[in-house]
C-alpha positions as CSV (number, residue, x, y, z in Angstrom):
1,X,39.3,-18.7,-104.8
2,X,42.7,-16.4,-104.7
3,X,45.0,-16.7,-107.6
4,X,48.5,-16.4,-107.6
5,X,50.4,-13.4,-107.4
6,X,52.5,-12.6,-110.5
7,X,55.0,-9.7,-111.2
8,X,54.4,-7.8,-114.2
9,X,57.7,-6.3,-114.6
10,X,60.9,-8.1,-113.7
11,X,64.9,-7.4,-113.7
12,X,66.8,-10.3,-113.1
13,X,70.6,-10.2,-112.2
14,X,73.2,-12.6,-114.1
15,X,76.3,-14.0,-111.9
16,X,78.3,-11.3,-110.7
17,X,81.6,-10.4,-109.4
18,X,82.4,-7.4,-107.9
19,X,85.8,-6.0,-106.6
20,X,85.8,-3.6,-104.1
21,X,88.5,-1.5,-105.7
22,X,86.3,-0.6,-108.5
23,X,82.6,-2.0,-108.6
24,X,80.2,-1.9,-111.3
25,X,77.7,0.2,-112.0
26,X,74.2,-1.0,-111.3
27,X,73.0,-1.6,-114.8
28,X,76.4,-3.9,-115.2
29,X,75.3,-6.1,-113.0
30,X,71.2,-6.6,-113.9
31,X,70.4,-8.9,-116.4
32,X,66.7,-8.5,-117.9
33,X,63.5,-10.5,-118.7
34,X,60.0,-9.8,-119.1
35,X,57.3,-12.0,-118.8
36,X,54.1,-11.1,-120.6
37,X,51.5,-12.3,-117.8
38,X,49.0,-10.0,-116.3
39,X,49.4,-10.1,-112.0
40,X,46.5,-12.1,-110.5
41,X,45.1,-11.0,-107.0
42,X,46.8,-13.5,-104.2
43,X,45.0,-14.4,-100.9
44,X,46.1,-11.8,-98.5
45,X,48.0,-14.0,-95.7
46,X,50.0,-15.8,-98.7
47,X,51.0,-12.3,-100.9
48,X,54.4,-11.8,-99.1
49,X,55.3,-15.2,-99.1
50,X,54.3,-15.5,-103.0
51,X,56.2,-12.3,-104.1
52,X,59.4,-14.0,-102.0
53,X,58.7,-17.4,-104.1
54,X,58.4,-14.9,-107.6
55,X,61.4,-13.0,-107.0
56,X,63.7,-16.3,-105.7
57,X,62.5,-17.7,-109.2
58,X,63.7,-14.6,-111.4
59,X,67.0,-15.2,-109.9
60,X,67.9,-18.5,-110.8
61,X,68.9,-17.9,-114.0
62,X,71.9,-16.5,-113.0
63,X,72.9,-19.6,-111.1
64,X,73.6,-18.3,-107.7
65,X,71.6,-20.2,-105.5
66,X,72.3,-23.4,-104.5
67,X,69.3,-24.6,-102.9
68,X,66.2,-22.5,-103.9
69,X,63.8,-24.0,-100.9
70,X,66.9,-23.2,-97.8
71,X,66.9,-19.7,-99.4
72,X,63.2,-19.0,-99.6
73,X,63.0,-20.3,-95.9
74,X,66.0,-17.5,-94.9
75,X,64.3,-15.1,-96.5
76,X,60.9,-16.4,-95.1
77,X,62.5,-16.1,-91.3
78,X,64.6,-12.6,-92.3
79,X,61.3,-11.0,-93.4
80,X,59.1,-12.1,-89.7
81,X,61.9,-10.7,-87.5
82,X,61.9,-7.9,-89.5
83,X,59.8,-6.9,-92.3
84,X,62.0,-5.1,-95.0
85,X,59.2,-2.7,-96.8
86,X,60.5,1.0,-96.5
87,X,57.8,3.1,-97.2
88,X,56.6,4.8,-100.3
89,X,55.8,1.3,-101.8
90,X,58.6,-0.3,-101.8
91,X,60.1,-3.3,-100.1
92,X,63.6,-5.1,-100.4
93,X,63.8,-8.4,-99.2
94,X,67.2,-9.0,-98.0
95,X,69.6,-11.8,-96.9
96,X,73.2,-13.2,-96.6
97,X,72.5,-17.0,-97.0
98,X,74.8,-19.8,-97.0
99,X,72.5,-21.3,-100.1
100,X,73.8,-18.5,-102.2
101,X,77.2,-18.7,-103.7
102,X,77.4,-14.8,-105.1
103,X,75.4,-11.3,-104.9
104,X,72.2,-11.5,-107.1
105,X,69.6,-8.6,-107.0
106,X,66.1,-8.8,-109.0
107,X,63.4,-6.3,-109.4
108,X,59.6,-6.8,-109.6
109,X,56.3,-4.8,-109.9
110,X,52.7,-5.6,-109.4
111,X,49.9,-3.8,-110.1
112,X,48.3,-4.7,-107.1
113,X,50.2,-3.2,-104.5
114,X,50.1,-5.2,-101.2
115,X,50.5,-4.6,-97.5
116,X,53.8,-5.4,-96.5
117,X,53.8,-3.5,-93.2
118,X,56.3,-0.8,-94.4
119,X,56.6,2.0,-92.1
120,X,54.4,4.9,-93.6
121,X,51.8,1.9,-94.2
122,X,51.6,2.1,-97.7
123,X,51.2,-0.9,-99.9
124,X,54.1,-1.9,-101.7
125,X,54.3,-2.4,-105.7
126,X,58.0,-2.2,-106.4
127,X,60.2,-4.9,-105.0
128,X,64.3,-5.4,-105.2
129,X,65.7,-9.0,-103.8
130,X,68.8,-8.8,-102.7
131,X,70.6,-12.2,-101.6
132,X,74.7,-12.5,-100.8
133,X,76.4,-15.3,-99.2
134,X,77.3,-15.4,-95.6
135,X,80.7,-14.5,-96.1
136,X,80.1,-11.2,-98.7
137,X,79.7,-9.0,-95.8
138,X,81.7,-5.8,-97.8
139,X,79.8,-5.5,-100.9
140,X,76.9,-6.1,-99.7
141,X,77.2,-3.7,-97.3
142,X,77.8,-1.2,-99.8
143,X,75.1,-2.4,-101.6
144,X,72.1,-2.0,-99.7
145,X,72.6,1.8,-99.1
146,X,73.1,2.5,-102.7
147,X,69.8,0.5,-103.1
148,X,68.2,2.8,-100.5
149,X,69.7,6.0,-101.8
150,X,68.7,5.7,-105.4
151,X,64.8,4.3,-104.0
152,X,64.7,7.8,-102.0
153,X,63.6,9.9,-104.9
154,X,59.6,10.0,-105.8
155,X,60.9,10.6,-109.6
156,X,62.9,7.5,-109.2
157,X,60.0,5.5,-108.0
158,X,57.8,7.0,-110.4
159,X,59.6,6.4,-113.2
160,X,60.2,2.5,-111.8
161,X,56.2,2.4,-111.8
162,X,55.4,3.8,-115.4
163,X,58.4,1.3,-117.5
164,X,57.6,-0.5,-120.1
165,X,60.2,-2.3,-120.8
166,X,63.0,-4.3,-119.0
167,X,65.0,-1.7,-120.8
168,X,64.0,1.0,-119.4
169,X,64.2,0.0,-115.6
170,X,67.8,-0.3,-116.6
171,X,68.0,3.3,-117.3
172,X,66.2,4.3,-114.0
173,X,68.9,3.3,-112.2
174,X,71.4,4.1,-114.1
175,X,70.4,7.8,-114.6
176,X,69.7,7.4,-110.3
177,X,72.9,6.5,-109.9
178,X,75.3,9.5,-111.4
């Protein structure tokens, strides 16, 4: 029997407001928690669809989504047209959703990195979320490359991999960023 899929390391993001005169920096705008459960091996056809359902959840703290089950299903259709893994283990799921009423990003990480049909074909371990509402097409614009830049650097994603501590993922990106 396949178990459930659970992220060992997660980053959630707290309501944010951004202003496109002078936006925050990345660790403004993530909020942390860690849960203490060990990852469980998923049944392959289910794992993307299970990470998706995991990283909806860490948002919802932050009280950005207004309908949890409409956004799983964007991100659900978003990820078949085009499945957002970039390569060297990492995948962003992405969307602009009317069930979202601000810009929320998460992070996770498993230890059993899955396939995700990334471009270099390597299994993905480290996962950002990034959901906006339909209307936030400036920041999030701006967003997603910043995502992408800072992600480029194997020292980046190494250091993502070997955290500890909520804390410490903080400081990845913000030492990424300058």
């Amino acid at each position: 029997m396949a178990k459930e899929a659970r992220i060992s390391r997660i980053i959630t993001v707290e309501n944010i407001t951004l202003q496109l005169e002078a936006p925050l920096a990345w660790q403004d705008i993530i909020a942390q928690t860690a849960p203490e459960e060990e990852p469980d091996l998923p049944d392959p056809r289910d794992m993307r669809e299970q990470i998706i359902a995991e990283l909806i959840d860490l948002l919802l703290p932050a009280e950005v989504i207004q309908h949890q089950g409409r956004l799983y299903t964007d991100l659900i259709f978003r990820e078949r047209r085009a499945p957002t893994g970039l390569g060297h283990g990492i995948a962003v799921p992405h969307v602009r959703s009317e069930h979202v009423r601000d810009i929320a990003i998460g992070f996770g990480r498993t230890d059993y990195p899955i396939d995700w049909e990334s471009p270099d074909g390597e299994p993905v371990d480290l996962f950002f979320i990034m959901v906006a509402p339909t209307y936030d097409d400036t920041i999030y614009n701006r967003l997603w490359p910043k995502m992408a830049s800072i992600l480029q650097y194997e020292q980046t994603r190494q250091a993502l991999r070997e955290a500890e501590k909520p804390g410490e993922i903080i400081a990845i990106i913000k030492s990424a960023e300058m």
